[in-house]
C-alpha positions as CSV (number, residue, x, y, z in Angstrom):
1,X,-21.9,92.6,56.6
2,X,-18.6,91.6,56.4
3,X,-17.2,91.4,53.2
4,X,-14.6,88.3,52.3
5,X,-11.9,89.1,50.8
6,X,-9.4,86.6,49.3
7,X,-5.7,87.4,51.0
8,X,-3.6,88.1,48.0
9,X,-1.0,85.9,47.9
10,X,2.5,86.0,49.0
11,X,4.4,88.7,47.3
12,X,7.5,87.0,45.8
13,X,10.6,88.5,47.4
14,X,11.5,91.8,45.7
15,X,15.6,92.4,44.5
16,X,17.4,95.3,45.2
17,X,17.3,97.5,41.7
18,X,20.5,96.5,39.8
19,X,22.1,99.0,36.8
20,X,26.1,98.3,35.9
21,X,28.9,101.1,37.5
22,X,30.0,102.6,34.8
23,X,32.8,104.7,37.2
24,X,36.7,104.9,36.5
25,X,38.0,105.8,40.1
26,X,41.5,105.8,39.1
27,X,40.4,109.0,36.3
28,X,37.8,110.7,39.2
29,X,39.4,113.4,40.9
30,X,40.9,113.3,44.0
31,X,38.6,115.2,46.6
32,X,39.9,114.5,49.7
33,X,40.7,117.3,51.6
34,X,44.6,116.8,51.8
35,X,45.7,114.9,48.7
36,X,47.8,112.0,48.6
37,X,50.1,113.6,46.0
38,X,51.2,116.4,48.5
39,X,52.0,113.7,51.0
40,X,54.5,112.0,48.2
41,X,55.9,115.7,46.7
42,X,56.3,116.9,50.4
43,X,58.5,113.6,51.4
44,X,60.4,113.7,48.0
45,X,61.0,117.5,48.8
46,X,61.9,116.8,52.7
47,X,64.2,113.7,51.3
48,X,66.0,115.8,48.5
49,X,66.9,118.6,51.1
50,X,68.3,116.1,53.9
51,X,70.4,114.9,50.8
52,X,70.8,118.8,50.4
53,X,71.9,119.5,53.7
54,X,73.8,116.3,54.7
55,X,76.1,117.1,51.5
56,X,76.7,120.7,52.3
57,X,77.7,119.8,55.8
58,X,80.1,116.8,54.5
59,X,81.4,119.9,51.8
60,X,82.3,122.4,54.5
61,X,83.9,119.1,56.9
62,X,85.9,118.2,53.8
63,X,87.1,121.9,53.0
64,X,87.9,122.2,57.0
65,X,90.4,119.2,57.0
66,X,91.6,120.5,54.0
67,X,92.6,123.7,55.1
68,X,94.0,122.0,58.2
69,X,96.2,120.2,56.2
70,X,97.3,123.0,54.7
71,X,98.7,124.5,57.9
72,X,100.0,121.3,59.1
73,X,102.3,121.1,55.9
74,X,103.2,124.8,56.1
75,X,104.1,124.7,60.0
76,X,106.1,121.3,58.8
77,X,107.9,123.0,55.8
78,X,108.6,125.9,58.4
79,X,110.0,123.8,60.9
80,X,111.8,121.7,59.0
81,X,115.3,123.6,58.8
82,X,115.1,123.6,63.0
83,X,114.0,119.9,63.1
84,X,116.8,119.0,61.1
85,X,119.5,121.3,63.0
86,X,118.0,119.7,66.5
87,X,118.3,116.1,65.1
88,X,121.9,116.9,64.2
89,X,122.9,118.2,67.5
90,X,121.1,115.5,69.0
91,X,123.2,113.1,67.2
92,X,126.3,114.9,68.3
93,X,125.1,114.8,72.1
94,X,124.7,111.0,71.7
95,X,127.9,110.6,70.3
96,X,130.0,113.2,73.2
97,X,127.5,110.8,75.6
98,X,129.1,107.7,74.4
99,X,132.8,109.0,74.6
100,X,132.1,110.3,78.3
101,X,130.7,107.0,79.4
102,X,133.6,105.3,77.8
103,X,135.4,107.7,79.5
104,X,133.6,107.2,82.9
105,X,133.8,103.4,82.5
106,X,137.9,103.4,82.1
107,X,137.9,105.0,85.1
108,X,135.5,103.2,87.3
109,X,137.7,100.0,86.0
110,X,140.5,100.4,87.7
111,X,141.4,101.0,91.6
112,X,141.5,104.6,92.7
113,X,145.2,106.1,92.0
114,X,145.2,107.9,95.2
115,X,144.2,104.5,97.1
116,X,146.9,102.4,95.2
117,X,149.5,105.1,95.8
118,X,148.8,104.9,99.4
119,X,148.7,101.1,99.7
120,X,152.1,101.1,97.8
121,X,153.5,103.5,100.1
122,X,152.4,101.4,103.0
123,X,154.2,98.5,101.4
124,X,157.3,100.2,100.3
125,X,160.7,99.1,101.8
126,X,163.0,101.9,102.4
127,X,166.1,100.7,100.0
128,X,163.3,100.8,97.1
129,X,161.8,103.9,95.0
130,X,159.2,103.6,92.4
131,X,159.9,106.1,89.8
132,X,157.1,105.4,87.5
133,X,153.5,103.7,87.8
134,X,151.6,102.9,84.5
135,X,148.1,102.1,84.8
136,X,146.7,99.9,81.8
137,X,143.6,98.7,81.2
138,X,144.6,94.7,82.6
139,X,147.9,95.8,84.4
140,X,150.0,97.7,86.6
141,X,153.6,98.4,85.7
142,X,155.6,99.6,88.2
143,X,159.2,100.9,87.4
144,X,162.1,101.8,90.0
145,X,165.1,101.7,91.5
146,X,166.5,99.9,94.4
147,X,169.6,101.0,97.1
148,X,172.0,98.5,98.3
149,X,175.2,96.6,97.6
150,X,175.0,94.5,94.4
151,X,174.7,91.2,96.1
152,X,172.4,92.6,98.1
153,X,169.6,94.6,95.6
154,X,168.1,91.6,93.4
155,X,166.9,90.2,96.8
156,X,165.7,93.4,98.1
157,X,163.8,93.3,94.8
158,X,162.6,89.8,94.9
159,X,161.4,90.6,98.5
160,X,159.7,93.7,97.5
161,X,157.6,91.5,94.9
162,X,156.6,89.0,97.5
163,X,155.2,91.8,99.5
164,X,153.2,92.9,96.8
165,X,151.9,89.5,96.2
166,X,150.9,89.1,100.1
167,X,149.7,92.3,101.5
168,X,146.1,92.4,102.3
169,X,145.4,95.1,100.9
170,X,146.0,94.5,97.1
171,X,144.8,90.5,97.6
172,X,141.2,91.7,95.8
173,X,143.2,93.5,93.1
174,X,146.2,92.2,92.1
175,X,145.6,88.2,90.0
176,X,149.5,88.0,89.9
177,X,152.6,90.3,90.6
178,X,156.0,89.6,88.7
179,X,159.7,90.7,88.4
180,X,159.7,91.3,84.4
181,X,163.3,93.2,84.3
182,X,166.1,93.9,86.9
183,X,169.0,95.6,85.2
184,X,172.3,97.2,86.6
185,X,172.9,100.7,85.8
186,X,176.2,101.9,85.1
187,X,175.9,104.8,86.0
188,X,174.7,104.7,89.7
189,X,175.7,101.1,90.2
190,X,171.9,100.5,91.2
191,X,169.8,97.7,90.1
192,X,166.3,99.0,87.9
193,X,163.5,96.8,88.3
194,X,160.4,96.6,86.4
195,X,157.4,94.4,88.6
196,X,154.2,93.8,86.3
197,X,150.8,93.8,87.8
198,X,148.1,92.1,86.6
199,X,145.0,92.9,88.0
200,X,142.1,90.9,88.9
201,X,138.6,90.4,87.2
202,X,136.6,92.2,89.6
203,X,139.5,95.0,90.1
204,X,138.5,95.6,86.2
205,X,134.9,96.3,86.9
């Protein structure tokens, strides 16, 4: 026979046993396998000898450059007797430069004395000798002496100085051509003339 039994009622819902965590983690011990701590001390080490190192290396790149400078100022303290002797010669070169050029440039101002002493020969009349030709740096002056009978000479001198004023070949070099002195001489009876040449711009160059 079947018993009845009454079904016990609903068993309230049980809670999870509770008790209060009395634990301090930040005083437990660390018992990982690897601290943290050795993470920290390892980087501070690694950092402090990069600082270490970096700072060695500047020290021996400073003490280089230094000692570099040190031979530049010797080499410059030996050299500096045989700079100063080349500068002064140097000097002395430019200075024997600039009197050569100066030199050079008198020169190329004026026509070419051979030239002009064959143009004037060309030109020349036979009763008529030049005795002296002075070359200046604007002017000819030619001094000389001319043959004939007295009434005769100061035109032979006046013609003379037309012919320099015409010829062809001293047009480009002569800007004007005058009789500055005729003058009897005693002595020979002959008429000495003095003709003044001035020569032209580009004759100058």
């Amino acid at each position: 026979m079947l018993s009845l039994k009454k079904k016990p009622e609903a068993a309230a819902a049980q809670t999870p046993a509770w008790h209060p965590n009395f634990r301090n983690f930040e005083a437990l011990p660390d018992t990982k396998v690897v601290r943290t701590a050795f993470f920290i001390n390892g980087g501070a080490i690694a950092l402090a000898l990069l600082l270490v190192v970096y700072l060695g290396v500047g020290e021996l790149n400073l003490h280089a450059l230094r000692d570099q400078c040190d031979e530049a100022q010797e080499q410059i303290t030996r050299d500096r007797a045989a700079n100063d002797a080349a500068t002064a010669n140097f000097g002395k070169f430019q200075e024997v430069g600039l009197r050569l050029k100066e030199v050079d440039d008198f020169v190329q101002s004026r026509p070419g004395l051979a030239d002009l002493l064959l143009s004037l020969s060309k030109t020349l009349p036979a009763n008529v000798a030049i005795d002296r030709l002075e070359l200046a740096a604007e002017r000819i002056t030619l001094r000389g002496t001319v043959r004939g009978a007295p009434d005769k000479a100061s035109g032979y001198a006046s013609g003379y100085v037309e012919v320099l004023r015409k010829a062809p070949d001293f047009k480009p070099l002569f800007k004007d051509v005058s009789l500055t002195n005729l003058t009897r001489v005693a002595e020979t009876g002959r008429l000495s003339i003095e003709v003044t040449i001035k020569l032209a711009d580009g004759a100058k160059k």
